[in-house]
C-alpha positions in Angstrom: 0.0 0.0 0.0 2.7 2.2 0.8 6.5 2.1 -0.5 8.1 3.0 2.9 9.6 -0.2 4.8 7.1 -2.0 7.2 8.9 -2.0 10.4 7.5 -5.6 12.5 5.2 -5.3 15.2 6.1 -7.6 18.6 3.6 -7.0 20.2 -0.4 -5.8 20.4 -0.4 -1.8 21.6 -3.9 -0.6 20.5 -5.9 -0.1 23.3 -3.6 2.1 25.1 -3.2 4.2 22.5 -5.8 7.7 23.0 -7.2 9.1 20.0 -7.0 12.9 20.3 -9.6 15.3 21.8 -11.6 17.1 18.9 -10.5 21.4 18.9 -13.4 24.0 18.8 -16.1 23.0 16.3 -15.8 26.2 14.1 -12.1 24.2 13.4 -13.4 21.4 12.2 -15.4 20.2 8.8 -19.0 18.9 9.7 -21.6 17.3 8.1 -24.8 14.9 8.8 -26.2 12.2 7.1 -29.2 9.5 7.8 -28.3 6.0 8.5 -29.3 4.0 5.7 -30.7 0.4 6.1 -28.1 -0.7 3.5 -25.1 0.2 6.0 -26.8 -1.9 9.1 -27.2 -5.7 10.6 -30.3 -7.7 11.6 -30.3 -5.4 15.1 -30.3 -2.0 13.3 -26.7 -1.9 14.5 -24.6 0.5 12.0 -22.3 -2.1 11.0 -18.1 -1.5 11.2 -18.0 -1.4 7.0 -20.5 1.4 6.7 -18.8 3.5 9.4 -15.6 2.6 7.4 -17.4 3.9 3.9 -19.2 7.0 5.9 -15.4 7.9 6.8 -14.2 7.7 3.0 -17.0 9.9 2.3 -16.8 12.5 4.7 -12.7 12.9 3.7 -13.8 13.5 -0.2 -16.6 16.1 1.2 -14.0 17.7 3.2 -11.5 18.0 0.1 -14.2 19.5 -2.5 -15.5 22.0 0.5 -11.4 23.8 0.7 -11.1 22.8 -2.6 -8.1 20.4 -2.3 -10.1 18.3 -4.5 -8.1 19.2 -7.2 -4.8 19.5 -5.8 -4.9 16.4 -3.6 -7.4 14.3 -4.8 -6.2 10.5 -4.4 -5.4 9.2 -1.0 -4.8 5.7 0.5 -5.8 4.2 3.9 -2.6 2.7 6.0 -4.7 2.3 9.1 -8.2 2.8 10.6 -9.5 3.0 14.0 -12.5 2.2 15.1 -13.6 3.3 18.6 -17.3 2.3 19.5 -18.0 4.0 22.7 -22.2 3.6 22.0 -23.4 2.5 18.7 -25.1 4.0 16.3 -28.5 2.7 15.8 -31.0 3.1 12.3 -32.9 5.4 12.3 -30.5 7.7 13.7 -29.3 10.4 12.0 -25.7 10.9 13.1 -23.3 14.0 13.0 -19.7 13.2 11.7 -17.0 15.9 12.9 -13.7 15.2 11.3 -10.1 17.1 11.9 -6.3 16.8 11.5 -4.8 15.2 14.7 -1.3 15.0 13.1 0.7 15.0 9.8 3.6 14.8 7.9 4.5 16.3 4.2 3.0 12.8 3.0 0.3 11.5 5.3 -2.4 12.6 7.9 -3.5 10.9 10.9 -7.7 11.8 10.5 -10.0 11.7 13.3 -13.8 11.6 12.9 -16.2 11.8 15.6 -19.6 10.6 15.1 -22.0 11.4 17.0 -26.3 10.8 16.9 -29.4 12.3 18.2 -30.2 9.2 19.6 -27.0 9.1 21.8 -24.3 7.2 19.6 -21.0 8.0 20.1 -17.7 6.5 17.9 -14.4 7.9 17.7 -12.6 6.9 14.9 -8.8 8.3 13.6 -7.2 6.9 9.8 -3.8 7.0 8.5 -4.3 8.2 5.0 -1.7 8.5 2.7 -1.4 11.4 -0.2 -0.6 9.7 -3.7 0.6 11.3 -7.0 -1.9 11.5 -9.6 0.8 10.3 -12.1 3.4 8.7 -10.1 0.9 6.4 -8.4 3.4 7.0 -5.3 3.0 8.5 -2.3 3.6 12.4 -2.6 4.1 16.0 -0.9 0.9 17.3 0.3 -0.2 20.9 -1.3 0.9 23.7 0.2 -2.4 24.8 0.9 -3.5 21.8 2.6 -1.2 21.5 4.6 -1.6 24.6 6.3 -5.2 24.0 6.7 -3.9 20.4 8.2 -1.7 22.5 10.8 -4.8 24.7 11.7 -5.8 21.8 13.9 -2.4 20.6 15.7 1.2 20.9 16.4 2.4 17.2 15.9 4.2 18.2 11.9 6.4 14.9 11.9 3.9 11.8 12.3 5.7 8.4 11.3 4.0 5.1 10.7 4.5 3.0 13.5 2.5 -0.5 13.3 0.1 -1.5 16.1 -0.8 -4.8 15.4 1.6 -8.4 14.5 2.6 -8.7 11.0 3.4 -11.9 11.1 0.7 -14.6 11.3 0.4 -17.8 13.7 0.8 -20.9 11.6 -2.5 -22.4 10.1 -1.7 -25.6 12.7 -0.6 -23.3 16.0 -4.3 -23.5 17.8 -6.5 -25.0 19.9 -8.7 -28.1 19.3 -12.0 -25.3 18.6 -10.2 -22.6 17.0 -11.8 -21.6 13.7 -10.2 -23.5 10.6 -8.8 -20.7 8.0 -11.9 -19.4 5.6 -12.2 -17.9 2.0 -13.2 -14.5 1.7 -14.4 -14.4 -1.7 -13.9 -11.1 -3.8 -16.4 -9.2 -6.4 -16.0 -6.8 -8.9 -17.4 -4.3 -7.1 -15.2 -4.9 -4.3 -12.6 -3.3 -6.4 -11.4 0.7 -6.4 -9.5 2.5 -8.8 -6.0 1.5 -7.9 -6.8 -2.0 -8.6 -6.7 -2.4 -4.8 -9.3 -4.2 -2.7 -11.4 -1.2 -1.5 -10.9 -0.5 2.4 -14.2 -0.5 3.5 -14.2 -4.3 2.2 -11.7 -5.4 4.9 -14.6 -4.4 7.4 -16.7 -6.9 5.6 -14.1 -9.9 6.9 -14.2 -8.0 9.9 -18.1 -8.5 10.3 -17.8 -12.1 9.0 -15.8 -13.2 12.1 -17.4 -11.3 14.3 -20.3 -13.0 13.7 -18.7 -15.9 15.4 -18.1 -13.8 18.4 -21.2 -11.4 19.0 -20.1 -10.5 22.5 -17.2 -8.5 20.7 -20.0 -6.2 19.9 -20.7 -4.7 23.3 -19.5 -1.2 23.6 -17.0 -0.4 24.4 -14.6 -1.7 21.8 -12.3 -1.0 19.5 -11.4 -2.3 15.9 -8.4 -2.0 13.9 -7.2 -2.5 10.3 -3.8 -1.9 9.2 -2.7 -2.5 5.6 0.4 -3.9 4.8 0.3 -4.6 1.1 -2.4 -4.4 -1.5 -4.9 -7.0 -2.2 -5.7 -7.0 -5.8 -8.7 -8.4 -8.2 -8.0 -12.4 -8.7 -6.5 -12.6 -5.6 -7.3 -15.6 -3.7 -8.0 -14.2 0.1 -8.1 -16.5 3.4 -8.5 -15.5 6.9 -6.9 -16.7 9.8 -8.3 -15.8 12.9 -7.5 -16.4 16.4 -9.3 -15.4 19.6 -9.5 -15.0 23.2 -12.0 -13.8 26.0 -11.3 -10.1 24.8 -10.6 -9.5 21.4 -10.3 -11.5 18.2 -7.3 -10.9 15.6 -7.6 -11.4 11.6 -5.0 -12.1 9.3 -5.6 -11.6 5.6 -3.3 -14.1 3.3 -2.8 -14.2 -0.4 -0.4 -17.1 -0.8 0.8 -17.2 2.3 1.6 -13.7 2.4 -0.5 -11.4 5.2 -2.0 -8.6 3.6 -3.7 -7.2 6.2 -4.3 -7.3 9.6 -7.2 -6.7 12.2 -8.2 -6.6 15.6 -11.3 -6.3 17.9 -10.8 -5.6 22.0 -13.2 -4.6 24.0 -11.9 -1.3 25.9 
């Protein structure tokens, strides 16, 4: 996904890592939108891969509104939180508040709040990555956005550092009732316009497994995706999962290699 060098992770460090405060509102880029039936599960629950898309779409709104549409228009996900503190619910309509919590000349560390009339309450923060219309590599943000990136904090030299194991357990390290690995088929239209697997369909694994452990869906939680390399059309994806009484960890594997990794805690 990215070209810099993925540095290993040891260990898990995600829950004790606090996402920032939000600044004043009139700092921020706001908008609302409806929940939509499409986006939710069998309990009205707004389910982790629409929060994922509402994300994408609230970072293209927030372009086009400063007009950075044009100058910065293609950006990659490295890493997305997701913090549900109290879950959104349909028919809520929900407020998403999103903000610059850090950068560098090359990436942004993004955090979205979202918010409902109905109480919900999610705090979310992505890793996105600028990429060159024509290089197809990452690339120096606009002068312009950044300064409307540093309007928001003082952290000017964010790095990547990994949060979750790239390295997976071996298909025969588990217990007698772990879950055997799966296919995750792919579609067409799982597909965005780098060729890559689109982000929000990593949350669709996510919700797969997690159907196998429903109690991870109590709030508070958290859920994690880091990429580590593309997954592409044609390519054959399994997932390798392995749990415990707290959270449940996803590796994505195309020929062996992980792709991807996730994780659900409760917090």
């Amino acid at each position: 996904m990215a070209s810099e060098q993925i540095v290993p992770a040891t260990h898990i460090v995600t829950a004790p890592h606090v996402l920032a405060p939000p600044p004043p509102a009139d700092r921020c880029f706001e908008t609302t939108r409806p929940i939509r039936t499409a986006d939710v599960d069998s309990a009205y629950r707004l389910r982790l891969d629409g929060i994922a898309r509402y994300l994408q779409d609230i970072g293209s709104d927030n372009l086009a509104a400063f007009g950075f549409d044009d100058t910065d228009p293609l950006w990659i996900v490295r890493r997305t939180v997701i913090d549900v503190l109290r879950p959104a619910v349909w028919p809520d309509r929900i407020r998403l508040r999103r903000w610059c919590a850090a950068h560098s000349t090359r990436w942004s560390a993004m955090r979205v709040q979202v918010t409902g009339d109905e109480g919900a309450l999610i705090e979310t923060e992505g890793f996105w990555i600028n990429i060159g219309t024509e290089t197809g590599m990452p690339a120096r943000i606009s002068d312009g956005l950044l300064e409307s990136l540093a309007s928001t904090t003082d952290e000017h030299r964010l790095r990547w550092k990994p949060w979750l194991p790239t390295t997976a357990p071996a298909e025969d390290d588990q217990e007698d009732d772990a879950t055997p690995d799966r296919t995750f088929h792919l579609r067409t239209t799982d597909i965005d316009p780098f060729n890559h697997v689109n982000n929000a369909t990593y949350w669709h694994a996510v919700e797969e497994c997690l159907a196998d452990r429903p109690d991870l869906h109590e709030a508070p939680y958290r859920a994690v995706v880091e990429h580590l390399s593309p997954i592409f059309a044609r390519d054959h994806v399994h997932l390798r999962t392995r749990s415990d009484d707290t959270s449940l960890s996803v590796w994505f594997l195309v020929e062996g290699e992980v792709r991807a990794v996730a994780r659900i805690e409760t917090l």
